[in-house]
C-alpha positions as a Python dict, from the first residue, in 0.01 Angstrom:
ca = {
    (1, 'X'): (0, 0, 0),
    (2, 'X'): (233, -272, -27),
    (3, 'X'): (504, -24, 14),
    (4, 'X'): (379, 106, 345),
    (5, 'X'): (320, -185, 510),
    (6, 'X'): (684, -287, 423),
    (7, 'X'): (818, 71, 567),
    (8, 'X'): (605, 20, 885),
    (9, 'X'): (718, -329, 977),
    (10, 'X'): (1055, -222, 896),
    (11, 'X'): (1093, 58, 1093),
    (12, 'X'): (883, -180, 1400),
    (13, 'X'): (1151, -398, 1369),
    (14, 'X'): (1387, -77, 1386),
    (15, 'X'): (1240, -5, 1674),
    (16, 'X'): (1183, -320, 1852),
    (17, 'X'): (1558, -394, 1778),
    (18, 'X'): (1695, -82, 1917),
    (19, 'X'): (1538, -137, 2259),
    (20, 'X'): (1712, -488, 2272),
    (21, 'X'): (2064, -324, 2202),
    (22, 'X'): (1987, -67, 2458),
    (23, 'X'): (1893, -366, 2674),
    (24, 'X'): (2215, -520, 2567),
    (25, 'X'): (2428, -267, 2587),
    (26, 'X'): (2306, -111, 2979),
    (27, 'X'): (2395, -478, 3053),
    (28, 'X'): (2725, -425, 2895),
    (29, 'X'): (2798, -139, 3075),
    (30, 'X'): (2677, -242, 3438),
    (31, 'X'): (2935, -494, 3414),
    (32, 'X'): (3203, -259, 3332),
    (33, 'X'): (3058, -46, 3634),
    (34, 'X'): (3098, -344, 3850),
    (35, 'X'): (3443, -387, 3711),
    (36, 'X'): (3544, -25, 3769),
    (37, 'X'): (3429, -39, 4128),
    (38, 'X'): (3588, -381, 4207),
    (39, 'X'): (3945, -193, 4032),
    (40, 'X'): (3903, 84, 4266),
    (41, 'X'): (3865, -165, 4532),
    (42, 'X'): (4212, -329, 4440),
    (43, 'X'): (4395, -54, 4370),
    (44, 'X'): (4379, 140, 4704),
    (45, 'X'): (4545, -75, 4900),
    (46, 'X'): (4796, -168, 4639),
    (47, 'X'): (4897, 260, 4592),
    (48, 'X'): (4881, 270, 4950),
    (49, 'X'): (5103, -5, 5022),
    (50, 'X'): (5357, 121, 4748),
    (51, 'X'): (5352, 468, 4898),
    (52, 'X'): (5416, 318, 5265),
    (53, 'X'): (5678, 100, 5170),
    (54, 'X'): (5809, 401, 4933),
    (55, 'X'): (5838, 619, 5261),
    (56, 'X'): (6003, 289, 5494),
    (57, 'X'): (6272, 278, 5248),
    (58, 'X'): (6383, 623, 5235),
    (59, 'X'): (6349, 644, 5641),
    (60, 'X'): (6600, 304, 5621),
    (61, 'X'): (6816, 505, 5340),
    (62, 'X'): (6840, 816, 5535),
    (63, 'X'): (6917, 583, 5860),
    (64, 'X'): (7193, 414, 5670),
    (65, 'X'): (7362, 750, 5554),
    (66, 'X'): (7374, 874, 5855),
    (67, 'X'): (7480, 558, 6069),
    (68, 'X'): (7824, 560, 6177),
    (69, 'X'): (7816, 177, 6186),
    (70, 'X'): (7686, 95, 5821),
    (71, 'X'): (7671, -265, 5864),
    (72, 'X'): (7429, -212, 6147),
    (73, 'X'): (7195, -32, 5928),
    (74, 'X'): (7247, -204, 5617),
    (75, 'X'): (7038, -518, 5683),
    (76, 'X'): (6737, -277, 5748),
    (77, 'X'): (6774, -93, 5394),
    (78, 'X'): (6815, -416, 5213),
    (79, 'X'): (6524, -530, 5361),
    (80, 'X'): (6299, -209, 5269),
    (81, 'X'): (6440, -227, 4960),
    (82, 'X'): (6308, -587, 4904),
    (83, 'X'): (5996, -480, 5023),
    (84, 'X'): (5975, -197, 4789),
    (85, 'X'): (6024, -364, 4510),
    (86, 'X'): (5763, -646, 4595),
    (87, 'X'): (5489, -299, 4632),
    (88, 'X'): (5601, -138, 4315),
    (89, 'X'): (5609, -474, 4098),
    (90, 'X'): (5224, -534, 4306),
    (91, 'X'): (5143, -211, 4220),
    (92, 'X'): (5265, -222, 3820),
    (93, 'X'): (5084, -552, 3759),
    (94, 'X'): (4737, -397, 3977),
    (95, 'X'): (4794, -62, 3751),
    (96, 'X'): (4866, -285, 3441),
    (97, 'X'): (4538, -479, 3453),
    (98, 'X'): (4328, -177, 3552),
    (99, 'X'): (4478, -9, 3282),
    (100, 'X'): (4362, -258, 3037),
    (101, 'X'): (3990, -290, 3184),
    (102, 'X'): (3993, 128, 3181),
    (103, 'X'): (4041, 93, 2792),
    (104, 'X'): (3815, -121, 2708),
    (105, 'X'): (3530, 37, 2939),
    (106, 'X'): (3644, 411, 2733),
    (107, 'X'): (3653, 200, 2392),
    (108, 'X'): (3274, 75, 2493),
    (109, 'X'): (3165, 410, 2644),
    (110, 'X'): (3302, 580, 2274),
    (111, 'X'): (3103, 331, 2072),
    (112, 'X'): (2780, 340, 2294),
    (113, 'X'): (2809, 680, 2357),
    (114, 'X'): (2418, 799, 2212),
    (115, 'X'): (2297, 513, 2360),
    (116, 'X'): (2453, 562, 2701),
    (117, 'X'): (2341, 898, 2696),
    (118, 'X'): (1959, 806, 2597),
    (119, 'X'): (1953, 618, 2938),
    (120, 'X'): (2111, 913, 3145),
    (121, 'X'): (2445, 809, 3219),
    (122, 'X'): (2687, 1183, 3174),
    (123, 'X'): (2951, 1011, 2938),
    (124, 'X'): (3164, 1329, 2922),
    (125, 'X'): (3144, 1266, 3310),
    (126, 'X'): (3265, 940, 3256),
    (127, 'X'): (3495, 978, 2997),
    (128, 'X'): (3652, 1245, 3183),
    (129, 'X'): (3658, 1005, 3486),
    (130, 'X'): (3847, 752, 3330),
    (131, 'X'): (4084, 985, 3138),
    (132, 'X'): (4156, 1088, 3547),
    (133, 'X'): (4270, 780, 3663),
    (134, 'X'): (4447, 687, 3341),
    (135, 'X'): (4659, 981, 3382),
    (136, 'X'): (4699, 880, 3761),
    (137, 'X'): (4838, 470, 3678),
    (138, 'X'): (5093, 643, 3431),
    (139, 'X'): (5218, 908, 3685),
    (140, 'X'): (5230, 680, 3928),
    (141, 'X'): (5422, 416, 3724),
    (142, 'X'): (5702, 701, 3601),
    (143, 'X'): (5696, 815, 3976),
    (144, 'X'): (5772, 494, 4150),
    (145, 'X'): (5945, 367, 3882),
    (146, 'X'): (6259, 220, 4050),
    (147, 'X'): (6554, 262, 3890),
    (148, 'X'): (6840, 2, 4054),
}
């Protein structure tokens, strides 16, 4: 008798303490949610700008080539080139620290995975989400790498 009251208030406890990790760990992961949607907030305009200034600088490099004065034109590539360089160095720190927060939110998705599930969120979804974008920071950093 002993023995099954020690079984029940064990697995209670089991129980009981399963619900608060649950608890703990949906709390967890609305903050990485949060996190993830304030990243996709920052990132946007940093790709975008990148992109723009990516496009301004070969417009000023095609203008230069084909100026017959070079001097004219050569104050306008410096100058997209300077601005280039400030988008892609904005853009590799943005990417850098998104990076970071996107492995830490897979590392916590991996280890909470059954519980994560138990609550409905798709983690292969998820996963699969965050495997995307990865991919996307480390094309985009070989892409726009500039090599001077």
């Amino acid at each position: 008798m002993k023995k099954m009251i020690t079984l029940i208030l064990v697995f209670v406890i089991a129980v009981l303490s399963s619900g608060c990790m649950d608890s703990g760990t949906m709390s967890k992961y609305d903050i990485y949610i949060q996190l993830y949607d304030n990243d996709v907030e920052e990132y946007n305009p940093v790709i975008n700008e990148l992109i723009e200034k990516q496009e301004n600088y070969t417009a000023a490099y095609e203008a230069y080539i084909n100026a017959s004065d070079k001097d004219a034109k050569e104050n306008e590539l410096d100058e997209a080139l300077d601005q280039l360089i400030t988008a892609e160095n904005n853009y590799r720190s943005t990417a850098n620290n998104i990076y970071r927060h996107l492995n830490e939110f897979e590392s916590f998705v991996i280890s909470n995975e059954d519980t994560l599930e138990r609550k409905g969120v798709d983690t292969v979804q998820l996963k699969a989400d965050i495997q995307d974008w990865k991919e996307e920071i480390r094309y985009n950093l070989n892409q726009f790498q500039l090599n001077l």
